[in-house]
C-alpha positions as CSV (number, residue, x, y, z in Angstrom):
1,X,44.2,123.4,85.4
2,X,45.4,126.6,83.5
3,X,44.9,126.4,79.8
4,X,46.0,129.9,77.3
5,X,43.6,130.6,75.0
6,X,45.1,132.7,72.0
7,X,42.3,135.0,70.4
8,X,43.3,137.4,67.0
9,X,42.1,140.9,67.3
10,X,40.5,142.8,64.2
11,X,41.3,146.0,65.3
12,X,40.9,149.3,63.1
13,X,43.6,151.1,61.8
14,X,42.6,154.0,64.7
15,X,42.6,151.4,67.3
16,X,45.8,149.2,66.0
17,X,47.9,152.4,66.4
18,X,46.5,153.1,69.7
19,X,47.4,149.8,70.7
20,X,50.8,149.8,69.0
21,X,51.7,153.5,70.8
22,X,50.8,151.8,73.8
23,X,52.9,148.9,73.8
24,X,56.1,150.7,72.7
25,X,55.4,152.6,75.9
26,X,55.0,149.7,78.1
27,X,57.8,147.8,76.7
28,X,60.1,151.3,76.8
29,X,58.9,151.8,80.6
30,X,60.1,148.1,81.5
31,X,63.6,148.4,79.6
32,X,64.4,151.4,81.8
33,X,63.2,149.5,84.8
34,X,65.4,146.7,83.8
35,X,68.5,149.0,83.7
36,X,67.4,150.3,87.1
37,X,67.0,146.9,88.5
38,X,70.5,145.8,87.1
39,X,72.7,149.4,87.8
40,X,70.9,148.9,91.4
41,X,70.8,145.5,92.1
42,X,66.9,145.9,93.0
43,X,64.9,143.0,91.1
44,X,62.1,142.2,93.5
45,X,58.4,143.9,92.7
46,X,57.7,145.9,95.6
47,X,61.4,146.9,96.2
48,X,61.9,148.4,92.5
49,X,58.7,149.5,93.0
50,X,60.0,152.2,95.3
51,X,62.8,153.4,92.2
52,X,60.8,153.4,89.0
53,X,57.0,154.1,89.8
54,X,56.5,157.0,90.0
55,X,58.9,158.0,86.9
56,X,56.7,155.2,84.5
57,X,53.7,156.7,85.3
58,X,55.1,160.3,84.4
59,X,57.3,160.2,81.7
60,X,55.4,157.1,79.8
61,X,52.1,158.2,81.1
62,X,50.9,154.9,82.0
63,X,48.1,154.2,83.9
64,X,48.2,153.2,87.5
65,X,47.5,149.4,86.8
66,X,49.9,149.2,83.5
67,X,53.0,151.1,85.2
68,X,53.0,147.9,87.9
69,X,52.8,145.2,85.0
70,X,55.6,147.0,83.5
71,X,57.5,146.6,86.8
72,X,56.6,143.1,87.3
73,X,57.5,141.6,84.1
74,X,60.5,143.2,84.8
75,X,61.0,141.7,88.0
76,X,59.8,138.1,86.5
77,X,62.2,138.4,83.3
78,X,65.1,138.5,86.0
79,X,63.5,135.4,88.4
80,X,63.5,134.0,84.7
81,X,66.5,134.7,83.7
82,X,68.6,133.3,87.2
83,X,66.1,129.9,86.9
84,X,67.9,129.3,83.7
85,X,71.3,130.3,84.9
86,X,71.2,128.3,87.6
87,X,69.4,125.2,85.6
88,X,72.3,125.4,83.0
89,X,70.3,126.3,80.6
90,X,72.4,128.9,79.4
91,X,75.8,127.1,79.4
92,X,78.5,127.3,81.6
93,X,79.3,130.4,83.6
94,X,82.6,131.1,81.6
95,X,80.7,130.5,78.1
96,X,80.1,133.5,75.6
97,X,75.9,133.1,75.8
98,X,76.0,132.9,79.5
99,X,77.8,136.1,80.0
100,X,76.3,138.1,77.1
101,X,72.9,137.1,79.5
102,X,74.0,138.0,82.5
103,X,76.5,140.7,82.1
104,X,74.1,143.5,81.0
105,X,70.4,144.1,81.7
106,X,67.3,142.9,80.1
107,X,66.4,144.4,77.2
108,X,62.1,144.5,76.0
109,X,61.2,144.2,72.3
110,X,59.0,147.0,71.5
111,X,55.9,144.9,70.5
112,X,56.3,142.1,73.3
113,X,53.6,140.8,75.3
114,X,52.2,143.2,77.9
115,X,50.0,141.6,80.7
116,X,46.3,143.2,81.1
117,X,44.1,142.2,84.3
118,X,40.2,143.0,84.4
119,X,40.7,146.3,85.6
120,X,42.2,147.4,82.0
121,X,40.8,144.8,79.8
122,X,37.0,143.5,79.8
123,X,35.6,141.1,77.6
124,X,32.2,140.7,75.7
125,X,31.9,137.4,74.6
126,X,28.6,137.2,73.0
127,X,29.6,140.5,70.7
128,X,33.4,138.9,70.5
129,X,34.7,142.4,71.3
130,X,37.2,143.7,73.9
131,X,37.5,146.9,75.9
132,X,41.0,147.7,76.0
133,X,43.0,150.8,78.2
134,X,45.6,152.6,75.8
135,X,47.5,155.5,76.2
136,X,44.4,157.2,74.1
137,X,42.0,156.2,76.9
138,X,40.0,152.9,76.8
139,X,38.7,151.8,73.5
140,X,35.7,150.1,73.0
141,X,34.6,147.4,70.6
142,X,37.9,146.0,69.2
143,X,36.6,142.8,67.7
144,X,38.3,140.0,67.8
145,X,38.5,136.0,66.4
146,X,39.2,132.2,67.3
147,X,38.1,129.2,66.5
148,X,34.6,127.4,68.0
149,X,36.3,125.2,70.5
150,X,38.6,127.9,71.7
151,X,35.6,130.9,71.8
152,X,33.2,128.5,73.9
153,X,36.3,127.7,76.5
154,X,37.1,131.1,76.8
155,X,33.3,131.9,77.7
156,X,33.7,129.5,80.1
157,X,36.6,129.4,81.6
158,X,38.5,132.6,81.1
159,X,40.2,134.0,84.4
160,X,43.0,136.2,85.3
161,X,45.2,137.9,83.2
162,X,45.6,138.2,79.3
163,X,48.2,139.3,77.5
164,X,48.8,141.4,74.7
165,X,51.4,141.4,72.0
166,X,51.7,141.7,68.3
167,X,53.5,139.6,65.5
168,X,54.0,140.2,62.0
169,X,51.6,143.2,61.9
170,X,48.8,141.1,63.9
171,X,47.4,141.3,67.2
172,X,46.5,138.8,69.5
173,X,45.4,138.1,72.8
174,X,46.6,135.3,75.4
175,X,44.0,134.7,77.9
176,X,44.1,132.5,81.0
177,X,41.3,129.8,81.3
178,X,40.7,127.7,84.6
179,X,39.4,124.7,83.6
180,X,38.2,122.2,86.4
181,X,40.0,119.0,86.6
182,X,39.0,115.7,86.4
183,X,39.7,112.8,89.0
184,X,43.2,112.1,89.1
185,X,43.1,107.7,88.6
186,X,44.9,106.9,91.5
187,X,45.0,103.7,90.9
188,X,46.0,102.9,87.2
189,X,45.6,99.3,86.0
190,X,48.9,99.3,85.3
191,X,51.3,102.0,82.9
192,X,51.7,103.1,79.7
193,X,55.8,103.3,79.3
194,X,56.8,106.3,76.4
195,X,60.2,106.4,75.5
196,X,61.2,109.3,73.1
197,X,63.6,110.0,70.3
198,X,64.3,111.3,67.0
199,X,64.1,109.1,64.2
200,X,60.7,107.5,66.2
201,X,59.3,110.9,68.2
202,X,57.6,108.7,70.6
203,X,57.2,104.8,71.2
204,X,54.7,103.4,73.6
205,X,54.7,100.2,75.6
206,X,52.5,98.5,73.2
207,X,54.7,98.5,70.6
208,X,53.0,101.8,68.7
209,X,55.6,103.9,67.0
210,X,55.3,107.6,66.2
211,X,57.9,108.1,63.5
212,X,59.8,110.8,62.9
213,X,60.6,110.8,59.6
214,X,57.4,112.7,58.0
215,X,59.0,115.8,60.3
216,X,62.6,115.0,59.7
217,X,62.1,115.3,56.0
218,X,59.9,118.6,56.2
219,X,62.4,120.2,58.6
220,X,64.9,119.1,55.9
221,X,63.6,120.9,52.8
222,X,62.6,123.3,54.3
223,X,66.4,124.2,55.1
224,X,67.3,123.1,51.6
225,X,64.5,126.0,50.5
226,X,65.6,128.3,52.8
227,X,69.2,128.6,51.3
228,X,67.8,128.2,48.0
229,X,66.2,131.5,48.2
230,X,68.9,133.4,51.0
231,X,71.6,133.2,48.1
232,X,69.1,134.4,45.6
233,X,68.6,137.7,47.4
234,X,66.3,139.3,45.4
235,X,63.3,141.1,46.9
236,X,60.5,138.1,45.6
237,X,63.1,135.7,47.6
238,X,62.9,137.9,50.8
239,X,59.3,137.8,50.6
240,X,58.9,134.1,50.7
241,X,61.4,133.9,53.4
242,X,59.3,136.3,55.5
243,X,56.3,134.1,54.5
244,X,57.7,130.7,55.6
245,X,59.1,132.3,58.7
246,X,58.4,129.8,61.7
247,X,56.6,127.4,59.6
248,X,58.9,124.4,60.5
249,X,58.2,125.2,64.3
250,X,54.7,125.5,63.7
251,X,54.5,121.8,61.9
252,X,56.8,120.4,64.8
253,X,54.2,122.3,67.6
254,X,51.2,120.5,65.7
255,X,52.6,117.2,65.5
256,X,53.8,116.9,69.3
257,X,50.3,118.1,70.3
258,X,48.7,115.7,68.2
259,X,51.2,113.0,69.3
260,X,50.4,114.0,73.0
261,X,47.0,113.9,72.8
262,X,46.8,110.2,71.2
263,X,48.8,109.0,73.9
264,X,46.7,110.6,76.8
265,X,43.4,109.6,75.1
266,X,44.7,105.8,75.2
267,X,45.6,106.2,78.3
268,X,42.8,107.0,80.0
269,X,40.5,104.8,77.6
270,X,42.5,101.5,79.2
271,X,42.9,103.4,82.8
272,X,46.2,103.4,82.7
273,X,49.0,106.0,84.1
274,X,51.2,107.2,81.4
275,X,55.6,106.8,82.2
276,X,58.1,109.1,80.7
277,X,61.9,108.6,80.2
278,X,64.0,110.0,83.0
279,X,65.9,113.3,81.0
280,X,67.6,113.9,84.4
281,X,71.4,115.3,83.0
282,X,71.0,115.1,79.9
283,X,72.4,118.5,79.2
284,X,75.6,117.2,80.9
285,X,75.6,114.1,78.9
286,X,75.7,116.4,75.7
287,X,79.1,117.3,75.1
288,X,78.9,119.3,71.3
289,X,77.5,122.4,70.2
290,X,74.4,121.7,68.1
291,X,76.4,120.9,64.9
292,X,78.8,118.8,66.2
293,X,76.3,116.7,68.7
294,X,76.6,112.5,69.2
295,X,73.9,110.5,68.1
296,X,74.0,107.9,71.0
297,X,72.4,104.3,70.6
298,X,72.5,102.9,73.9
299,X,71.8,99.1,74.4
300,X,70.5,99.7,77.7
301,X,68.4,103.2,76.9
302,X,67.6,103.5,81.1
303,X,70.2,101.8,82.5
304,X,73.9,102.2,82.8
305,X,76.3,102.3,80.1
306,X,77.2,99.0,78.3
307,X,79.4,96.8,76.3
308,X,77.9,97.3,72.9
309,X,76.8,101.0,73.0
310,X,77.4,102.8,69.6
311,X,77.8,106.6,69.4
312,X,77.7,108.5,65.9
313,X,79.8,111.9,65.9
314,X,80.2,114.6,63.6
315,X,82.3,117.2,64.0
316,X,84.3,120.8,62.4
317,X,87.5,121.1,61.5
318,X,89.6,124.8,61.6
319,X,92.4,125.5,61.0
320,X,95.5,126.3,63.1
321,X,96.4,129.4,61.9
322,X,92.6,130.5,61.7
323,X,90.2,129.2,64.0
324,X,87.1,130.8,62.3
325,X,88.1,129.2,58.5
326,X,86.7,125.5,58.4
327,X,88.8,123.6,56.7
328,X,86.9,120.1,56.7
329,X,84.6,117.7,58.7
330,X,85.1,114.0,60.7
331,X,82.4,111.5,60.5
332,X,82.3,108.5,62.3
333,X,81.0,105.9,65.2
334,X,82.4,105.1,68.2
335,X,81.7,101.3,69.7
336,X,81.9,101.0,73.9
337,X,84.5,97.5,73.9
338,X,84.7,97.7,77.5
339,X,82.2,99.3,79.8
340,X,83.5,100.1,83.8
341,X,82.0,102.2,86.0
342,X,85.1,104.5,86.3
343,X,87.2,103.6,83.0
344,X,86.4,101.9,80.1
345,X,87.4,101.4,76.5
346,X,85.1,102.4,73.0
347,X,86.5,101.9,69.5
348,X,86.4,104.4,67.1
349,X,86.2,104.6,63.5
350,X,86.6,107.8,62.4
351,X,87.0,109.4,59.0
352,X,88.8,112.9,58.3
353,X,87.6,115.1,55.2
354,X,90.4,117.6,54.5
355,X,91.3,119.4,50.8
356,X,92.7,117.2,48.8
357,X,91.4,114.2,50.3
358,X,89.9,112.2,53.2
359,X,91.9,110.4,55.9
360,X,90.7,107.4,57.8
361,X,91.4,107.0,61.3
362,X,90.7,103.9,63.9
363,X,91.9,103.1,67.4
364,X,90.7,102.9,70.7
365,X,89.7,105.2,73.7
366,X,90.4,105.0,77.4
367,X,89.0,106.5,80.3
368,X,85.4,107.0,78.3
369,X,83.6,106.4,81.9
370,X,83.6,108.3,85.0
371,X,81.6,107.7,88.0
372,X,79.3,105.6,85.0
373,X,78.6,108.7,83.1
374,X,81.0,110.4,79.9
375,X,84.0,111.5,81.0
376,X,84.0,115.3,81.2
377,X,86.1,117.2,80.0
378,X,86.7,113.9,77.3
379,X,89.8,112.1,77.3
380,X,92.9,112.6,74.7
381,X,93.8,109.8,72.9
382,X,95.9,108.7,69.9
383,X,94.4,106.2,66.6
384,X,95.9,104.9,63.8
385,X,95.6,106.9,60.7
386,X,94.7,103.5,58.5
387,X,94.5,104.9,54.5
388,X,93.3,107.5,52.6
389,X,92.0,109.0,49.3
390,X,93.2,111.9,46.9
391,X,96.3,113.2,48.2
392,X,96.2,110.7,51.3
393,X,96.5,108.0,49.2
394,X,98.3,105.2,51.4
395,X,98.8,107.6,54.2
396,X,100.2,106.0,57.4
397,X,100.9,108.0,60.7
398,X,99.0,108.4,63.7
399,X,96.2,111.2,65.2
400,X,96.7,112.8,68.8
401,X,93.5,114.5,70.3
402,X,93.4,116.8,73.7
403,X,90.1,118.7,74.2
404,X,90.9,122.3,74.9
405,X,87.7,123.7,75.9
406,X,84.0,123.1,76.2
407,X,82.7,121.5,72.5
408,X,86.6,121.8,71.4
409,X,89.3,119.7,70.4
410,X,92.5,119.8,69.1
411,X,93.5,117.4,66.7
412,X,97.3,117.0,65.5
413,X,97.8,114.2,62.5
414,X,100.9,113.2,62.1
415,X,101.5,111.6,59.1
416,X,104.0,109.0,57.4
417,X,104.8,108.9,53.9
């Protein structure tokens, strides 16, 4: 089993700006490789090999060893980068993200991670120092620091390449451990079922519930915070920004280790085998951008769709005229009445929040199911506006919906005085 172990260097300010002149270089070296791999169609190791070696090693003056992990990452940013493509991952082929990805080549930050194997990186555990290669030549005794557990694994178990990189002025280390594995059980008395969500991050079998709401409420202020101080502008306001920077990701990372870890170590105290949800799809079964996702509360959470099924949307409105200048929101649930393998019927409650006033709109949906899944692209349909407030006080009149594009609809309310 591979493990990373992530180690902090204590470099001195001779040796952090060898290091930093010599990741620029790497990182410069393998965005011109990238634009040779794309302008050529070449993105396979030994085969842009042939086009860019021997120009690295000269004009970067990289070493033998670093020129070829500057060529490789290249090579494994594009294997990368058409995984994801082809996973969906990146959208559909006609979308904006997809072809800003695609469409040009790969670009390297200047301080990302460059991979070191033993021939240009040596360790000294018992001294916790590092020999490094750098454009300077190969510098000696760059200490460095990590906690007890992770030092004694790293003595242990360290193997194969480590990678440098720097972030927010420090420097660390990622080094590989191979840690022997235990036993697989292959038989299990029996499974511990996890089924995870977002208001409970994970609920077992037994009826233990991991709520979400300690990180839901974090993740909350700290957005609230985070406006607070972007409108304020002012340089102590920037400061705290860069401060809190990745904080929220950070507590998230924490708790789903901590989570996973529980769960594992109950596991294997009452030998049993641990059973995940089935995500199969679900990208296609999300149909919004991020702000304008469904909150879906299936009554059957594995099986197929059902009568009783309740689906929370939220959505933006824009206007006509302007498609960029939001003009209000909708908010509202959406019941499945009916539930047919190809067909089907939801009800939908929906309220409109527009200038002047809110609208509220109900009716029903046809055609919701296709082939047991959500009709794609979703199907138009007209509701009842019912009432209003504010300047839609007693409105009457009716709402047409056609989608027009992925994540987009177009909503035309006609109204009756």
């Amino acid at each position: 089993m591979k493990l990373v172990v992530q180690v902090k260097l204590l470099p001195t300010p001779v040796q952090a700006a060898a290091l930093e002149a010599t990741l620029h270089a790497c990182n410069e070296a393998a965005t011109w490789a990238s634009e040779v791999a794309f302008t050529r169609d070449v993105k396979r190791n030994f085969a842009l090999r042939r086009h860019t070696y021997t120009e690295i090693k000269h004009r970067w003056g990289l070493g033998a060893q670093a020129a070829q992990h500057a060529i490789k990452k290249t090579c494994d940013a594009y294997t990368t980068l058409k995984a994801n493509a082809r996973a969906g991952n990146l959208g559909k082929p006609w979308s904006r993200r997809y072809r800003r990805a695609v469409e040009k080549p790969i670009v390297f930050r200047p301080e990302g991670a460059q991979p070191y194997d033993d021939r240009m990186l040596s360790w000294q555990s018992g001294d916790r120092t590092v020999s490094i290669w750098t454009l300077s030549g190969r510098i000696k005794g760059v200490a460095f620091t990590a906690s007890p557990e992770q030092l004694a694994r790293l003595a242990l178990y360290r193997k194969g390449e480590s990678d440098l990189f720097a972030r927010d002025g420090m420097w660390f280390l990622n080094a590989t451990c191979e840690i022997p594995e235990t036993e697989p059980n292959t038989d299990p008395d029996g499974f511990l079922g996890i089924d995870l969500g977002i208001v409970n991050l994970a609920t077992t079998s037994d009826g233990e519930i991991m709520a979400g709401r300690e990180l839901n409420r974090a993740r909350a202020r700290e957005g609230t915070l985070r406006t607070k101080l972007q409108k304020k502008n002012t340089p102590s306001a920037k400061r705290r920004l860069k401060k809190r920077r990745r904080k929220e990701s950070r507590r998230a990372k924490d708790i789903n280790h901590k989570i996973a870890k529980h769960v594992v170590a109950e596991a294997e105290r009452t030998s049993r085998g641990i059973a995940l949800e089935d995500l199969t799809g679900i990208r296609e079964r999300v149909r919004l951008r991020k702000p304008q996702r469904a909150t879906h509360f299936p009554v059957n959470p594995k099986g197929p769709a059902a009568q009783g099924d309740r689906t929370v949307v939220r959505s933006k409105l824009y206007a006509k005229e302007d498609e960029k200048k939001q003009i209000g929101w909708t908010h509202g649930t959406c019941t499945t009445t009916l539930a047919r393998y190809n067909g089907g019927v939801e009800e939908c409650v929906v309220t409109y929040v527009l200038p002047g006033g809110q609208l509220t709109v109900q009716g029903l949906v046809f055609g919701i199911l296709t082939n047991g899944q959500p009709t794609l692209p979703p199907p138009s349909f007209d509701n009842a506006i019912t009432g209003g407030t504010g300047k839609f006080d007693r409105a009457r009149g009716q709402v047409h919906a056609d989608t027009i594009g992925p994540g987009k609809r177009r909503f035309t309310i006609d109204l009756d005085r």
